[in-house]
C-alpha positions as CSV (number, residue, x, y, z in Angstrom):
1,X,8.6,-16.6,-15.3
2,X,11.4,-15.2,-12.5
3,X,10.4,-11.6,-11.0
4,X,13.6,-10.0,-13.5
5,X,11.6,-11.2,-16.4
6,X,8.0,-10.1,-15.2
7,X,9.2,-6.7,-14.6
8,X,9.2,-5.0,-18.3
9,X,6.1,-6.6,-18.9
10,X,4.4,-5.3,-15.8
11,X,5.9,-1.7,-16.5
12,X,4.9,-1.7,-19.9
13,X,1.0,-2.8,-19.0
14,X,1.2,0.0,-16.4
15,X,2.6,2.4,-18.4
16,X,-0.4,1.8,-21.1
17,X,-2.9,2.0,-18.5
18,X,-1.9,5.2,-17.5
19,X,-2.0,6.3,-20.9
20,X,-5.0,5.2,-20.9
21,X,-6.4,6.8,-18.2
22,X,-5.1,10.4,-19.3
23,X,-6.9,10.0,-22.5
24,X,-10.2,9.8,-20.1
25,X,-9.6,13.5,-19.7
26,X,-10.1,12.8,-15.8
27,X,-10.1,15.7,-13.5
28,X,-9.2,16.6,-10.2
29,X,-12.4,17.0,-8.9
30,X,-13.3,13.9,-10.9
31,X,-11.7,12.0,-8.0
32,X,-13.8,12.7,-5.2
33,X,-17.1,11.8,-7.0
34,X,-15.8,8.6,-8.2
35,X,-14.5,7.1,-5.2
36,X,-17.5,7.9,-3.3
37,X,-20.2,6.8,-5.8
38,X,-17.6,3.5,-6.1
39,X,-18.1,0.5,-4.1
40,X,-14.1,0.9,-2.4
41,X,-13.7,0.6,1.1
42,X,-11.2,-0.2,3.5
43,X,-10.9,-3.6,5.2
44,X,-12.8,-3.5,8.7
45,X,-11.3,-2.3,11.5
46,X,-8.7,0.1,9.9
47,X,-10.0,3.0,11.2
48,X,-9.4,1.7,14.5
49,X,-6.0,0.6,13.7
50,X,-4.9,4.0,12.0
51,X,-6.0,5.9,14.8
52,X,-4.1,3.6,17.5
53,X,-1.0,3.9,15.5
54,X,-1.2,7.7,15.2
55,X,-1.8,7.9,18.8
56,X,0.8,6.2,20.4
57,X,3.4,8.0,16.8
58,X,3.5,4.6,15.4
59,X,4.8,5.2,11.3
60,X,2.6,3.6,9.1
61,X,3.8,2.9,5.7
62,X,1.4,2.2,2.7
63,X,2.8,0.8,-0.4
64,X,0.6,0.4,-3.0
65,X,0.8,-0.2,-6.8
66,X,-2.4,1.0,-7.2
67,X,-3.0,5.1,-8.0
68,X,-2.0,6.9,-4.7
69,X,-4.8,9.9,-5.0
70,X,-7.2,7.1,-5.0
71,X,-6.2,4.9,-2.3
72,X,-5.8,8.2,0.0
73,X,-9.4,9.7,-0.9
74,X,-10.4,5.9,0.2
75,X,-8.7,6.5,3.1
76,X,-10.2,9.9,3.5
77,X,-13.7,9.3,2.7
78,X,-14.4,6.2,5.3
79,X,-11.1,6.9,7.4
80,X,-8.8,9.7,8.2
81,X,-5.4,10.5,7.0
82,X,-3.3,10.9,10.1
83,X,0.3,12.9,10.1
84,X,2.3,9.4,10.9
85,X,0.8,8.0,7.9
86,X,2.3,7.8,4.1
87,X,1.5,6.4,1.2
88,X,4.2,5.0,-1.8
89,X,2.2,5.0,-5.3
90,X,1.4,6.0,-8.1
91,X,0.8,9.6,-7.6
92,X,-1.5,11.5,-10.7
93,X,0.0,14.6,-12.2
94,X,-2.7,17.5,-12.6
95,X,-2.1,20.6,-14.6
96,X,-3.2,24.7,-13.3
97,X,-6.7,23.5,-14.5
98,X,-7.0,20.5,-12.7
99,X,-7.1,18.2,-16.0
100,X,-4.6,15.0,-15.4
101,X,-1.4,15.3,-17.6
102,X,0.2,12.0,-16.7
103,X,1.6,11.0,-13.7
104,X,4.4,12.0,-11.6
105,X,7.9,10.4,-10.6
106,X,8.7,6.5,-11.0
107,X,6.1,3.4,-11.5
108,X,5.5,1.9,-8.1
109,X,4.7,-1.9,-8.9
110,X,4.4,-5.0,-6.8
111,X,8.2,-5.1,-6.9
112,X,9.4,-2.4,-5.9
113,X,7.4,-1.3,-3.7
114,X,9.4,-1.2,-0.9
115,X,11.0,1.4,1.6
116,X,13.8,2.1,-0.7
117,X,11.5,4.5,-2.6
118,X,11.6,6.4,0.5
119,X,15.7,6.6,1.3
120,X,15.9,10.7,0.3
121,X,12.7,12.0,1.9
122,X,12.1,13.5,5.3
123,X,9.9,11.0,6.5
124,X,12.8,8.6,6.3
125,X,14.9,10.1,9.5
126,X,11.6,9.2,11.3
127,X,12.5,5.4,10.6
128,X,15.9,5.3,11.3
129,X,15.3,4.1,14.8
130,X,12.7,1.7,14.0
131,X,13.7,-1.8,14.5
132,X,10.4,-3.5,14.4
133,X,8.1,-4.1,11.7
134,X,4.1,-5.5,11.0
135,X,3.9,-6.2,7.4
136,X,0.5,-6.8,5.9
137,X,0.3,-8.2,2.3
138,X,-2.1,-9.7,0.0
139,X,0.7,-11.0,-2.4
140,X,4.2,-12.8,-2.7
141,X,5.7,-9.2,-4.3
142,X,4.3,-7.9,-0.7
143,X,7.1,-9.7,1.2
144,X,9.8,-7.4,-0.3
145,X,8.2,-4.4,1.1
146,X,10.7,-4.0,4.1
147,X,13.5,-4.7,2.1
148,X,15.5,-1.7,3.0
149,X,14.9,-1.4,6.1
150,X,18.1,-0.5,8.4
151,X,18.5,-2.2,11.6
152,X,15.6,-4.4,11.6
153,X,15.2,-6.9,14.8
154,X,11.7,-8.0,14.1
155,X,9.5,-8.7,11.6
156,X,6.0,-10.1,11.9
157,X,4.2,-10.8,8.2
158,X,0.4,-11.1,8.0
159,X,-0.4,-12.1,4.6
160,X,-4.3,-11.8,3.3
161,X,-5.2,-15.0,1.0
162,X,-8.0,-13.6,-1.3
163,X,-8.3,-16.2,-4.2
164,X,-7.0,-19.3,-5.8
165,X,-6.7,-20.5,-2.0
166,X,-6.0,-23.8,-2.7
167,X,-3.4,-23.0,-5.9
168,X,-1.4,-20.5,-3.1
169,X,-2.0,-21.6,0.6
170,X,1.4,-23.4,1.2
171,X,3.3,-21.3,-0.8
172,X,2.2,-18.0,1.3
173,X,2.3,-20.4,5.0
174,X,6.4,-21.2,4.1
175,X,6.5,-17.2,3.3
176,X,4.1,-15.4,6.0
177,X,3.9,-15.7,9.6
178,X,0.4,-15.5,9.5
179,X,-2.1,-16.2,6.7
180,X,-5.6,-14.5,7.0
181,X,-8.0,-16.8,4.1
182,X,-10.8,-14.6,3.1
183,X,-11.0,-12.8,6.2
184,X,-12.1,-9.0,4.9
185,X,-11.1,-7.6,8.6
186,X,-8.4,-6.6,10.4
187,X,-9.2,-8.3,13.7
188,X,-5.9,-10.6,14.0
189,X,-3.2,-7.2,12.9
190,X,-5.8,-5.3,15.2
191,X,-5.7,-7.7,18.6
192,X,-1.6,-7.8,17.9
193,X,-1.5,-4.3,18.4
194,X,-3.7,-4.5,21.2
195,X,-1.5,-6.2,22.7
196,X,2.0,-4.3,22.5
197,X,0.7,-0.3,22.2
């Protein structure tokens, strides 16, 4: 099945999980609890790495097509949510009471998330000048997240094997730089950076 033809079928999956989930009658406060009584946590070494990256005003771009409240009270809870970072999801949509009505704007999925979803917002006249890029991905979609991108020189992609190693290895070595199998860290993005901040 081509990308085109996965599309509808992804949107319509998301689009009845997120029903789904505002039938939970989920609320704000909901969020907090959950995430920390949850087993979520960020990969080792990312709080190192969002730090260094706020410090020397590195932007750092999250795409996720996951639930973006989530993945930042992850962040939050064993991290820290720094000015130069942002995060492209799927944002909830809470009424006056804090009960979740639905969710807001257009479905982020693994294919199209990409920095296109940011061409009209403010924090895209801080990347105008950019011309180099570290992509991280743990999936082919992954690879289109720079698409977009004006005036890129470099790009470096780090892809994360997870599972079905031996079904995906030589398809993500012909489309990543570098391919991480099972490795839960960040050590290798970590000791690049190292290296050029």
């Amino acid at each position: 099945m081509t990308i085109e033809e996965k599309i509808p079928f992804m949107m319509e999956w998301w689009t009845k999980a997120q029903s789904a989930i505002v039938a939970c009658n989920f609320r704000r406060e909901d969020l907090t609890r959950a995430v920390r009584e949850s087993n979520a946590m960020l990969r080792e070494g990312c709080d190192w790495q969002f730090h260094a990256l706020h410090e020397h005003n590195v932007p750092m771009l999250i795409f996720s097509a996951g639930i973006g409240d989530i993945l930042e009270e992850i962040i939050k809870q064993h991290s820290q949510m720094y000015a130069n970072m942002r995060v492209v999801s799927n944002y909830m949509d809470f009424n006056h009471d804090g009960m979740l009505v639905g969710f807001k704007g257009d479905l982020v999925h693994t294919y199209n998330k990409n920095e296109g979803a940011l061409r009209n917002s403010d924090y895209f006249t801080t990347l105008k000048e950019r011309r180099n890029i570290i992509l991280m991905g743990d999936s082919m979609g992954d690879l289109r997240m720079a698409d977009g991108v004006p005036n890129m020189q470099q790009i470096l992609k780090i892809g994360f094997l997870n599972d079905n190693i031996e079904e995906r290895l030589e398809k993500y070595k012909e489309a990543y730089d570098i391919v991480l199998v099972s490795d839960s860290t960040m050590d290798v993005p970590n000791a690049i950076l190292k290296k050029i901040l």
